[in-house]
N, C-alpha and C positions, 0 to 999 in steps of 0.2 A: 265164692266168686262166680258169677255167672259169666256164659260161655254166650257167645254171637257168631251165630251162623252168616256170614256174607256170600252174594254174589260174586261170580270171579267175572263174568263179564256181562257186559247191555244183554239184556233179553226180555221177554215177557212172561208173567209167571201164567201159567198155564192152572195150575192146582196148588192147594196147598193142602200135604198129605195130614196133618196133624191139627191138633185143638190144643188148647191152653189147660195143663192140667194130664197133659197126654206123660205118659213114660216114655222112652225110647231107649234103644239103644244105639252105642254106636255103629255107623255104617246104615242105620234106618234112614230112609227116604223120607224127608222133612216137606219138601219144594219140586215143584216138577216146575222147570223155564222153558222157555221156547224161542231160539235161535235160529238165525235161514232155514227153518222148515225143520229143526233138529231140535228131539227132545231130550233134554240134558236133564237127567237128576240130580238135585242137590240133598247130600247125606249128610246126617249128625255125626260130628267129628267127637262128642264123648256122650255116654250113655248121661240120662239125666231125666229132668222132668222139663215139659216145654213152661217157662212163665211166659212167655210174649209172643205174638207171632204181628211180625210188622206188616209183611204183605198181604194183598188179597187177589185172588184170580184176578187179570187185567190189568194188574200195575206192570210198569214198565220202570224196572232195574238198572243201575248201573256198577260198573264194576267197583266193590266196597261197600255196595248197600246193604242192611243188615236182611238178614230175612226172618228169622228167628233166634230168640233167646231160650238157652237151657242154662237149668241149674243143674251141675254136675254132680251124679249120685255120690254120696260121702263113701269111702269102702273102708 
């Protein structure tokens, strides 16, 4: 069952740290947003592999929007 990374609130994605295919682990830096002038990173909440990545630099977020999907490493 794969894992979706959401937005917690409006912002603008500034970066997107990962590719499709990428490893991560949890706590990795997936998304960099940009809020009143403040750069918020958004981290992977389980170690896995990226299959999806929804945003791209310049899109504008709202709170619940997905940003990335992982598939959670089997242990």
């Amino acid at each position: 069952m794969s894992h979706t990374v959401v937005a917690e609130l409006v912002a603008a994605v500034m970066k997107v740290e990962v590719a499709v295919g990428q490893r991560v682990a949890a706590e990795d830096p997936v998304v960099l947003l940009e809020s009143m002038k403040m750069e918020i990173p958004v981290l992977a909440e389980v170690a896995g592999t990226i299959v999806e990545v929804v945003v791209d630099a310049g899109d504008v977020v709202n709170d619940g929007d997905p940003l990335v999907v992982i598939e959670p490493s089997r242990s």
